[in-house]
LOVEX-601331 format. One record per residue (C-alpha): residue number from 1; y, x, z. Coordinates in pm, 1 decimal, always signed. Layout:
+-----+----------+----------+----------+
|   k |       c2 |       c1 |       c3 |
+-----+----------+----------+----------+
| NUM |        Y |        X |        Z |
...
+-----+----------+----------+----------+
! end
This chain:
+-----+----------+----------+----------+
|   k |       c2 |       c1 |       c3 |
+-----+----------+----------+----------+
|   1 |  +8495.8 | +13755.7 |  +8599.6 |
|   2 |  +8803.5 | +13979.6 |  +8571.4 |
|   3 |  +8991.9 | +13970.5 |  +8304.1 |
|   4 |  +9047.2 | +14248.8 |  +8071.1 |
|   5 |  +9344.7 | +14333.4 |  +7909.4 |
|   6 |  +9444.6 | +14610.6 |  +7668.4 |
|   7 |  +9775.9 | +14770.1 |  +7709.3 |
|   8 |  +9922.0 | +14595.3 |  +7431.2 |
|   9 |  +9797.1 | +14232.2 |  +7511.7 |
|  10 |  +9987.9 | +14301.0 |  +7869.7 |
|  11 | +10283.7 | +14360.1 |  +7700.5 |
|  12 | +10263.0 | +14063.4 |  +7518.2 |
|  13 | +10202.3 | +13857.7 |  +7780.9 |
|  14 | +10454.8 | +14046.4 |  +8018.3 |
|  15 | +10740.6 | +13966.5 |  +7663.2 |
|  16 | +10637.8 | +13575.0 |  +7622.6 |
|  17 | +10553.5 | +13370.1 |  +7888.9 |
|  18 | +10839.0 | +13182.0 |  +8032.5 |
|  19 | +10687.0 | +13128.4 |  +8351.0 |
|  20 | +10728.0 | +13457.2 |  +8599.4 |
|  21 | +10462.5 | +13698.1 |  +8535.2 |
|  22 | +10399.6 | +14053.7 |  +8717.9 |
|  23 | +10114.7 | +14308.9 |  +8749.7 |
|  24 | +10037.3 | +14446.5 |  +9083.4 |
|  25 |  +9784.9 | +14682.6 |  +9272.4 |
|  26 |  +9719.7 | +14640.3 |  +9632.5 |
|  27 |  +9761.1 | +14865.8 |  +9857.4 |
|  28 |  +9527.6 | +14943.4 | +10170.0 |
|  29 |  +9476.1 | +15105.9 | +10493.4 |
|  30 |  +9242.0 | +15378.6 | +10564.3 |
|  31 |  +8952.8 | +15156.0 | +10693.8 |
|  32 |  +9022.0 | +14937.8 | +10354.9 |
|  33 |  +9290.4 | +14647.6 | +10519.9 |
|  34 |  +9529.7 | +14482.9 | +10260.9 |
|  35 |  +9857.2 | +14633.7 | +10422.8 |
|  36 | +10131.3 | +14551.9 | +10093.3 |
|  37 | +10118.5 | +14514.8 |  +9733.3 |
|  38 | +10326.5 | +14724.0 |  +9438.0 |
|  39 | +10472.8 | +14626.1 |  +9130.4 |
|  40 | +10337.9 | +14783.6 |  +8827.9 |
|  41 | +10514.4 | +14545.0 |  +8548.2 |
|  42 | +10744.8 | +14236.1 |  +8575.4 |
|  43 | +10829.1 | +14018.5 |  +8283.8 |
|  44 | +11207.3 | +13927.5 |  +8171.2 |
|  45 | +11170.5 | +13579.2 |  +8422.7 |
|  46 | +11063.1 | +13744.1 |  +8728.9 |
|  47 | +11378.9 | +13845.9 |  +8861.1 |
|  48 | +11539.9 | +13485.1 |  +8794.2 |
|  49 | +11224.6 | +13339.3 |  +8969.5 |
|  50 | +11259.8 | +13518.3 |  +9217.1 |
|  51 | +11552.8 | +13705.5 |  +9274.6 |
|  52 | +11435.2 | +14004.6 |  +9351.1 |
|  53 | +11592.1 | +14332.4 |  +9090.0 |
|  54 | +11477.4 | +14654.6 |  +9065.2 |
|  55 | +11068.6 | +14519.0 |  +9146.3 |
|  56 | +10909.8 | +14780.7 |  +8927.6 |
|  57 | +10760.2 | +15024.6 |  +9085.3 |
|  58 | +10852.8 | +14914.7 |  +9428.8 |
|  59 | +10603.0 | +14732.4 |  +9692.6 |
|  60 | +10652.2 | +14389.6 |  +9831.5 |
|  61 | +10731.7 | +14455.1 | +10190.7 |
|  62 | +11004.9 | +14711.5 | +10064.3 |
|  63 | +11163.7 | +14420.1 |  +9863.5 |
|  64 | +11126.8 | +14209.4 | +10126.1 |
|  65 | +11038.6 | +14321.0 | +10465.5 |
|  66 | +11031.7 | +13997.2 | +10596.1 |
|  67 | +10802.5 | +13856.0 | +10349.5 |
|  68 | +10500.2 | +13634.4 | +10518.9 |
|  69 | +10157.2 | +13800.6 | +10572.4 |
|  70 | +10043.8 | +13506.9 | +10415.4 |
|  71 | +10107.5 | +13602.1 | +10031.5 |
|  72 |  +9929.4 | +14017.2 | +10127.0 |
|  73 |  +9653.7 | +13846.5 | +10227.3 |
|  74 |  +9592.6 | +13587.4 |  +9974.8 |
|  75 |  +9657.2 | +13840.8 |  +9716.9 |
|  76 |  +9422.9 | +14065.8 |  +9871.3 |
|  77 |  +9160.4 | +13796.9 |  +9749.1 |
|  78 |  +9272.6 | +13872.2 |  +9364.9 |
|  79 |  +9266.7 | +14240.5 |  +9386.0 |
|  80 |  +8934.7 | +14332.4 |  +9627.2 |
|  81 |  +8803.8 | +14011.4 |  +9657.3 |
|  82 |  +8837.4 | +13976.4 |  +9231.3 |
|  83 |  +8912.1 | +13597.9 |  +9314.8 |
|  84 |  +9149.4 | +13347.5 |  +9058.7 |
|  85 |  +9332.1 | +13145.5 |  +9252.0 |
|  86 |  +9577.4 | +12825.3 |  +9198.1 |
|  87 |  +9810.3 | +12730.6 |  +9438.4 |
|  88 | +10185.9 | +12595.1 |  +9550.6 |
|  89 | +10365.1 | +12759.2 |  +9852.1 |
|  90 | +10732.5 | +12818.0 | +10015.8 |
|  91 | +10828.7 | +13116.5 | +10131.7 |
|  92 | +11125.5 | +13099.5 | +10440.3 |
|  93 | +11142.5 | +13484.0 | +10405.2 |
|  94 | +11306.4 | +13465.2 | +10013.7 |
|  95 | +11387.5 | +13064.8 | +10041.3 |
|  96 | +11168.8 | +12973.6 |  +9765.6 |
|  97 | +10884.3 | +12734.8 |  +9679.2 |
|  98 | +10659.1 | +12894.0 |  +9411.1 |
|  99 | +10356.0 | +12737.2 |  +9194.6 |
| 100 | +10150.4 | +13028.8 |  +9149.0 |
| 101 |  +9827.9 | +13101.5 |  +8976.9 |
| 102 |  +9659.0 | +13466.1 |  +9037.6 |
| 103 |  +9348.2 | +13644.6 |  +8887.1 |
| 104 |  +9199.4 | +14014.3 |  +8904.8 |
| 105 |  +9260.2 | +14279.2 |  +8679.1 |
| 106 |  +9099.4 | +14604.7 |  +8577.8 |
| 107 |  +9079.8 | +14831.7 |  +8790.6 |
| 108 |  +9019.2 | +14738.1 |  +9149.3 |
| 109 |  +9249.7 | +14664.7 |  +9355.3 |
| 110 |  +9532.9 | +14533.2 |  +9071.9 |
| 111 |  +9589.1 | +14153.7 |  +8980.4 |
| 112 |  +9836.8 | +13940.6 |  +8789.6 |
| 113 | +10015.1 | +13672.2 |  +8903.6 |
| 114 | +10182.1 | +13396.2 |  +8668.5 |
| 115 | +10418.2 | +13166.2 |  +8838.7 |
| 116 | +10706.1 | +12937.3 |  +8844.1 |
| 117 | +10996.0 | +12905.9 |  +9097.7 |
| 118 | +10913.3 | +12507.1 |  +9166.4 |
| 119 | +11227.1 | +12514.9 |  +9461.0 |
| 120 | +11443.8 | +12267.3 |  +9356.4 |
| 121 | +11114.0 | +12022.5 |  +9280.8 |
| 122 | +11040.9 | +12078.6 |  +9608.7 |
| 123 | +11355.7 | +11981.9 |  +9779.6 |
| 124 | +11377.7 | +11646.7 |  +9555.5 |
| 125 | +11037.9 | +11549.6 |  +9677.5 |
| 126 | +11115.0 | +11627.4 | +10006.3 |
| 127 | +11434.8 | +11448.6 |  +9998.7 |
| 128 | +11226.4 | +11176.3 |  +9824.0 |
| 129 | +10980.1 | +11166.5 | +10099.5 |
| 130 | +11245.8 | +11136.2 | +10391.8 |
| 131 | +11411.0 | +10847.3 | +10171.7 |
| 132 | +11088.8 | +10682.1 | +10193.0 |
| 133 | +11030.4 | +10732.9 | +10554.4 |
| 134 | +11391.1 | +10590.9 | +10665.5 |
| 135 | +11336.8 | +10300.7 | +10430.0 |
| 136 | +10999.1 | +10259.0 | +10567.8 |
| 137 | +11184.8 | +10248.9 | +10895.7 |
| 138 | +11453.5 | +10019.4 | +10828.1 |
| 139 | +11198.3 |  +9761.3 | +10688.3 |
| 140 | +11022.3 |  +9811.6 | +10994.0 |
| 141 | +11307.5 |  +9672.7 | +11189.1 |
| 142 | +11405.0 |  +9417.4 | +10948.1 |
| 143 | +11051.7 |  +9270.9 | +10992.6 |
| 144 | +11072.5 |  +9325.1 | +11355.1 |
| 145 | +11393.2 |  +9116.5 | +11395.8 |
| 146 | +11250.3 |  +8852.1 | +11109.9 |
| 147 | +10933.9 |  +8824.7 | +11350.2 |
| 148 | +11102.3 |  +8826.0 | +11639.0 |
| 149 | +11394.0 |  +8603.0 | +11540.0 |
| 150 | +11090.2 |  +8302.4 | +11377.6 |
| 151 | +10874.9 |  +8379.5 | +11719.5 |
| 152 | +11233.9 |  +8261.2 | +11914.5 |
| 153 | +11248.6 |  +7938.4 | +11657.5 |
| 154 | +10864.0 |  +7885.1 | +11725.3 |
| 155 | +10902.9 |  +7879.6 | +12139.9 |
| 156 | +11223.1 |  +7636.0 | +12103.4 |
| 157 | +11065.3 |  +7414.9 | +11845.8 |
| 158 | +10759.2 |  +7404.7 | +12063.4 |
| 159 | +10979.1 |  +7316.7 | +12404.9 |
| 160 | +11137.1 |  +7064.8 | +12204.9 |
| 161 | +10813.9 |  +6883.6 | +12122.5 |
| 162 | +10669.7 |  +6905.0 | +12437.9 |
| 163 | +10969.9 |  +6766.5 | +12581.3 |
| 164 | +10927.2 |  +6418.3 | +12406.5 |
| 165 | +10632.9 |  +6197.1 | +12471.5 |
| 166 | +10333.2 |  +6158.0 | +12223.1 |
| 167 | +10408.8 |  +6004.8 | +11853.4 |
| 168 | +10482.2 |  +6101.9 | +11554.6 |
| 169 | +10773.1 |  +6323.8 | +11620.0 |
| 170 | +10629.3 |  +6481.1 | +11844.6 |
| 171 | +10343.2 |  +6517.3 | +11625.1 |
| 172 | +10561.5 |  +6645.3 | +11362.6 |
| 173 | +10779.2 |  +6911.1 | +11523.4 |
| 174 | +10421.3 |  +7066.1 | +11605.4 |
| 175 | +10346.7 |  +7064.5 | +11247.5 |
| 176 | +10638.7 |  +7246.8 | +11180.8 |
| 177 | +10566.2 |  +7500.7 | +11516.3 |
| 178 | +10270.7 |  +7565.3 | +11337.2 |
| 179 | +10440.6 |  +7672.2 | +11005.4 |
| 180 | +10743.9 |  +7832.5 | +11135.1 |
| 181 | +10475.1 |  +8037.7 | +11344.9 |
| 182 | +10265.6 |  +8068.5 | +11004.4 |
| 183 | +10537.5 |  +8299.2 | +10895.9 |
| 184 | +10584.9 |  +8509.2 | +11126.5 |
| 185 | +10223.8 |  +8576.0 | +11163.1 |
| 186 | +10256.9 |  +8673.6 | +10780.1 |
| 187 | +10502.1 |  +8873.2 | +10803.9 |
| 188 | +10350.7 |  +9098.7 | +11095.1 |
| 189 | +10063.5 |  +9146.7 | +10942.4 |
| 190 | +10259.0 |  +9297.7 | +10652.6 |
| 191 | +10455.1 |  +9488.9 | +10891.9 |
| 192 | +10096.3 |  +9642.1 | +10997.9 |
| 193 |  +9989.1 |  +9703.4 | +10654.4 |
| 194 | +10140.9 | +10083.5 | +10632.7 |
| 195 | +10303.0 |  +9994.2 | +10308.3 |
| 196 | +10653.8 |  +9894.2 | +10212.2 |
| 197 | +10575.1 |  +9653.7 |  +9930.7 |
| 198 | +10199.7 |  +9629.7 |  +9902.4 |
| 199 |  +9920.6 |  +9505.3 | +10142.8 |
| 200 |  +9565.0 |  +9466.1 | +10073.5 |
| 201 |  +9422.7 |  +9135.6 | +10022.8 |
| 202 |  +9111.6 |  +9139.4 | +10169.2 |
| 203 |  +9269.1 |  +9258.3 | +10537.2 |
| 204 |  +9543.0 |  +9063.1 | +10493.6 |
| 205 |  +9397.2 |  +8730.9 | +10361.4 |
| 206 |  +9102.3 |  +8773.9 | +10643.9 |
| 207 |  +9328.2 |  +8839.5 | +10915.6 |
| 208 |  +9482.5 |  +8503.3 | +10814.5 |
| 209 |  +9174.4 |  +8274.8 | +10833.2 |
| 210 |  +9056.1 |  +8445.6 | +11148.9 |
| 211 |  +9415.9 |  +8308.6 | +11274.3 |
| 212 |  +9377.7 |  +7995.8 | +11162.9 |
| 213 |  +9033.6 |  +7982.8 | +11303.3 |
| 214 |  +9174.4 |  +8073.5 | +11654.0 |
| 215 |  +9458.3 |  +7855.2 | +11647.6 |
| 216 |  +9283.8 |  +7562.7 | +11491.5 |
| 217 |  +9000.4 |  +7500.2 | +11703.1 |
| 218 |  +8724.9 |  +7351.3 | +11485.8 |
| 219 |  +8424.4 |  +7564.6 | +11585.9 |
| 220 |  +8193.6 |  +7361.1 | +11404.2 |
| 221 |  +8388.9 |  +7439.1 | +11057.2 |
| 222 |  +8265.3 |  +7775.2 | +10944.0 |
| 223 |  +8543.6 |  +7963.7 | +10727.5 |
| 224 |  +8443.7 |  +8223.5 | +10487.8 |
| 225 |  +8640.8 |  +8439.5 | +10308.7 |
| 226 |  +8573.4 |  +8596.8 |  +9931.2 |
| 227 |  +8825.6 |  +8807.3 |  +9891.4 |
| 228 |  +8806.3 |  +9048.0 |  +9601.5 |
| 229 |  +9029.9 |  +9375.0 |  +9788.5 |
| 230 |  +9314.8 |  +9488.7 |  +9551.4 |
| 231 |  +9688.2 |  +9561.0 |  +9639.7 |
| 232 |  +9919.9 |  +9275.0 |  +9646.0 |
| 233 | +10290.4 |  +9312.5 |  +9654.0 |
| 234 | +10441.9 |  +9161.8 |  +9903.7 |
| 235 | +10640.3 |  +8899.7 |  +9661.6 |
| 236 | +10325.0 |  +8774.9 |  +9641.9 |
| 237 | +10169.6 |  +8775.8 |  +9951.5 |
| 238 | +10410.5 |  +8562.6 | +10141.5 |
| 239 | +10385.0 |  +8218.5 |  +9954.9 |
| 240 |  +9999.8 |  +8337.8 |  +9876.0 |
| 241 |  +9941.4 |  +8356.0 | +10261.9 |
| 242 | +10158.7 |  +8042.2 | +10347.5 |
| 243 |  +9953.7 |  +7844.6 | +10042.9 |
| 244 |  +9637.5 |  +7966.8 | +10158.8 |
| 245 |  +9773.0 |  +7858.5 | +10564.9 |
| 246 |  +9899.3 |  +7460.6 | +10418.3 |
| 247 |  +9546.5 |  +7430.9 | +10258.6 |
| 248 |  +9282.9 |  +7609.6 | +10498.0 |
| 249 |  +9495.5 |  +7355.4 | +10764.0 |
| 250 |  +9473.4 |  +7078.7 | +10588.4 |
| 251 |  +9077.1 |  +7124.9 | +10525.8 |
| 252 |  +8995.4 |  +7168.2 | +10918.7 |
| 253 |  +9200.7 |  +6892.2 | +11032.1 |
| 254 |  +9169.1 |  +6659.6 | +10738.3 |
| 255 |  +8832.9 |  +6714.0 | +10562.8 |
| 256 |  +8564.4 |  +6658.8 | +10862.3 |
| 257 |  +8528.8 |  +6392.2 | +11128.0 |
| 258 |  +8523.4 |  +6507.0 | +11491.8 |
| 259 |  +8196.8 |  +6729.1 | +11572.9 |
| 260 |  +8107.3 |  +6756.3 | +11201.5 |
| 261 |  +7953.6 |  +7091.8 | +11043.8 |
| 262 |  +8112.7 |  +7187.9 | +10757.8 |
| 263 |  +8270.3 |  +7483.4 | +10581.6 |
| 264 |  +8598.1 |  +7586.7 | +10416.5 |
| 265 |  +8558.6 |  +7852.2 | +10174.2 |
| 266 |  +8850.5 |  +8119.7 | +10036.4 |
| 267 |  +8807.1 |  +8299.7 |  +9763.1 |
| 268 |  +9038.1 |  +8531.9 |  +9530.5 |
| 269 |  +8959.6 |  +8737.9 |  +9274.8 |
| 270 |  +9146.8 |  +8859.1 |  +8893.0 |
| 271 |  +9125.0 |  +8619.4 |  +8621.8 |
| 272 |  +9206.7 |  +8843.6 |  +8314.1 |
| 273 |  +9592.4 |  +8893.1 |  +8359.9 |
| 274 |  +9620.0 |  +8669.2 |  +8631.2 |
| 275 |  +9477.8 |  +8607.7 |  +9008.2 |
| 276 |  +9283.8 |  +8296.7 |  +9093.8 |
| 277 |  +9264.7 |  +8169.7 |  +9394.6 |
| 278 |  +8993.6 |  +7859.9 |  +9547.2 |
| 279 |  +9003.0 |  +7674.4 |  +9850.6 |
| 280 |  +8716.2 |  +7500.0 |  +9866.8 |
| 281 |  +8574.2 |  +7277.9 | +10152.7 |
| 282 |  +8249.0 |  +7116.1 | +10171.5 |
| 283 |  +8370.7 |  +6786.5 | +10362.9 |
| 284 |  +8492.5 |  +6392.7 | +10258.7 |
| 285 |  +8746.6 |  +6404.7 | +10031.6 |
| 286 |  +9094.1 |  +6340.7 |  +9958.3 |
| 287 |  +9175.4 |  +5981.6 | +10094.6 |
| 288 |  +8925.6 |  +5978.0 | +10367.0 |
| 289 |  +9083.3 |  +5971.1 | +10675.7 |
| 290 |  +9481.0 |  +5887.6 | +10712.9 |
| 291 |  +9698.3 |  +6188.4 | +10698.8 |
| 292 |  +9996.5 |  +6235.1 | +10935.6 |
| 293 | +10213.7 |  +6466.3 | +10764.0 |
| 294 | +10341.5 |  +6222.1 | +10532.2 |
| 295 | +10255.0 |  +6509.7 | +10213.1 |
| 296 | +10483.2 |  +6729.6 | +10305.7 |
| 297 | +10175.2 |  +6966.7 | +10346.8 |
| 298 | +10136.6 |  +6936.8 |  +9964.9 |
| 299 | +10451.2 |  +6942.9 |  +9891.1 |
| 300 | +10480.6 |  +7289.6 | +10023.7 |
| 301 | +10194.2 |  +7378.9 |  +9829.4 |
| 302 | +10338.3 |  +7290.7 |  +9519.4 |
| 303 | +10632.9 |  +7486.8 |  +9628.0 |
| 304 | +10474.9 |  +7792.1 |  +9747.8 |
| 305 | +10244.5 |  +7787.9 |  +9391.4 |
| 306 | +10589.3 |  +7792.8 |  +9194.3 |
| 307 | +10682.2 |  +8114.9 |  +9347.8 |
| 308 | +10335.8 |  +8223.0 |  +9198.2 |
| 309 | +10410.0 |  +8090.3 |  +8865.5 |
| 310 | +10101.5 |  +7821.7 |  +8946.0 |
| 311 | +10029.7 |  +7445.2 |  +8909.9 |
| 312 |  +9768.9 |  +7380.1 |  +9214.9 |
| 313 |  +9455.7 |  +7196.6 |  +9020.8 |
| 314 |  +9282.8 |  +6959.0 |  +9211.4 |
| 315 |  +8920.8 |  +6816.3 |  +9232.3 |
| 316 |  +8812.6 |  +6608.4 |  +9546.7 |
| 317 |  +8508.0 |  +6400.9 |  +9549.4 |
| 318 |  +8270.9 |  +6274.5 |  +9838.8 |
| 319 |  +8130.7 |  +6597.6 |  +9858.3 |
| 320 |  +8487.6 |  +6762.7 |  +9930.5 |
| 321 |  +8813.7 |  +6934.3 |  +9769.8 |
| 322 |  +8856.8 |  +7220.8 |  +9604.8 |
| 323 |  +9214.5 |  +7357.8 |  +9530.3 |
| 324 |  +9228.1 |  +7612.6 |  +9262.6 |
| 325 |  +9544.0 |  +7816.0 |  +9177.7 |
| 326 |  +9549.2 |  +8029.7 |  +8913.0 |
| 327 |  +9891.4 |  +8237.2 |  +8946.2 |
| 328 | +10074.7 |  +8592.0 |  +8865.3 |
| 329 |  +9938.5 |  +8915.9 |  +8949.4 |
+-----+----------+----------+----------+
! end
C-alpha cells in the first residue's frame, strides 16, 4: 500500500529524521520509460549524505549526469511500480555507499526515499575483508611450509629406519615416522578446512580414521566414527586429532590378535560445558599382548589431554578398552 502523507506530516518528517530523507517524482518518456527522477523536498541531512546542494527542484541526472542507470530504474519500482524497497548500494558516479530504504507516495509516479551515507562502514569492512584474505593467505603458507617441512622429517626418519636392520630401533624410529607424519596429516587437513581457526569435527575427525585405516592395515577391524559436527578451533583440534591418532593406533595394533574381527569405535559429542570424547574398542584388553612402545604411546596421551584441560579415564576389561576424555570446548 502507498503511504499517505498530509502536507504537514511531510514536513515533519522532512525536519526530524537524522537519516537523509527526500521526496521525488519520476519522470518518464512518452511511451511511459523511467528516463530521471526530480527532487520535490530534501531534508536538512541530505546534502551532507550526499553532497549534492541546490537538489530541490532539480532532477537526478542534472545533479549528476553520470549517475548509474541502476538507482532510475530501481526507483522507477517505488514510483510506477508502488513497490517499498530495502537495500545497500555504492555508487562510483558520487563515491558513496548508501543504505537506502524507498516506498511510494501519493500521487503516481512520486516516492520517498530515507537513507544513510554507510561509506566509511563500507570501506572498514572492505579493508576488514582484505585483512582477512591476506591473513588467510599467510596461514596458508605457514601451514604449507609446517607440512612440507614435517613431510621432509617423515622421508629422513623413514630412510633412517630402513637403513638399519630389524629390532627395536628400527621398530621405534617407525613409530615415531608414524607420528611425525600424524602431524602433518593434521595439519593439512586444517589447511583444507576453509577456515583460519575453526574446522569441523565431523570432516576433520573422519578424515583422520579413514587415514589411519589406510595406513594401518587391519581390514578386519571395522572403525566407526560418532562424531557429533560442531566447529572446533584449531587449539583444539591438533592435540584432539593427535590423541584420537595415539589411541585409534594403539587399538588396531594392540587390541586384536592377527585375523581377528573387531571394532574400534570414536565418538565425540558436548557434555554440558565441556566436549567428551570415547575411544572404545571391542577387543582383549589392556595387558594382553606385549607392547613395543615402551608407553610412550600413553604418555603422549596424557600429554596431548593436558592441552585439553583432561585426565584420560580408563576402563579395560576382557571385553576391551575404552578411553574417555572429557576436556575444554
Amino acid at each position: 500500500m502507498p503511504l499517505r502523507l498530509t502536507s504537514n506530516e511531510v514536513d515533519a518528517i522532512v525536519n526530524f529524521l537524522d537519516d537523509g530523507f527526500c521526496i521525488c517524482e519520476m519522470l518518464t518518456d512518452a511511451e511511459g520509460r523511467p528516463i530521471d527522477y526530480r527532487f520535490i523536498e530534501t531534508n536538512r541531512h541530505f546534502e551532507d549524505m550526499t553532497g549534492l546542494h541546490g537538489a530541490k527542484g532539480r532532477t537526478a541526472l542534472e545533479m549528476v549526469p553520470d549517475l548509474e542507470r541502476f538507482w532510475i530504474e530501481t526507483y522507477a519500482r517505488a514510483g510506477l511500480g508502488r513497490e517499498e524497497l530495502r537495500f545497500q548500494q555504492g555508487s562510483e558516479a558520487m563515491g558513496r555507499h548508501f543504505d537506502v530504504y524507498t516506498a511510494p507516495l501519493e500521487p503516481m509516479g512520486r516516492f520517498a526515499i530515507k537513507f544513510r551515507d554507510i561509506t566509511e562502514t563500507r570501506r572498514a569492512e572492505l579493508a576488514r575483508e582484505t585483512a582477512l584474505r591476506e591473513a588467510q593467505q599467510l596461514l596458508d603458507e605457514l601451514n604449507h611450509r609446517v607440512m612440507n617441512s614435517l613431510g621432509t622429517i617423515s622421508a629422513i626418519i623413514a630412510m633412517e629406519s630402513r637403513a638399519r636392520s630389524d629390532g627395536e630401533g628400527r621398530e621405534a624410529l617407525r613409530r615415531i615416522q608414524r607420528r611425525v607424519q600424524a602431524v602433518a596429516d593434521l595439519y593439512k587437513r586444517i589447511n583444507g578446512s576453509g577456515s583460519i581457526d575453526s574446522v569441523c569435527s565431523r570432516d576433520y575427525l573422519q578424515a583422520i580414521l579413514d587415514g589411519l585405516r589406510d595406513s594401518v592395515g587391519r581390514e578386519s577391524v571395522t572403525l566407526r566414527g560418532e562424531i557429533e559436527p560442531m566447529r572446533l578451533s584449531t587449539r583444539i583440534a591438533v592435540p584432539l586429532g593427535l590423541v584420537v591418532n595415539e589411541l585409534v593406533t594403539n587399538s588396531l595394533k594392540y587390541a586384536f590378535p592377527p585375523e581377528t574381527r573387531g571394532k574400534v569405535t570414536v565418538s565425540l559429542s558436548r557434555d554440558g560445558d565441556r566436549l567428551r570424547l570415547v575411544v572404545a574398542d571391542d577387543g582383549q584388553g589392556l595387558g594382553a599382548q606385549k607392547r613395543s612402545d615402551s608407553g610412550i604411546g600413553n604418555r603422549l596421551v596424557a600429554a596431548f589431554a593436558e592441552q585439553l584441560g583432561a585426565r584420560p579415564e580408563t576402563e579395560s576389561g576382557p571385553d576391551g578398552t575404552k578411553v574417555t576424555l572429557r576436556c575444554i570446548a
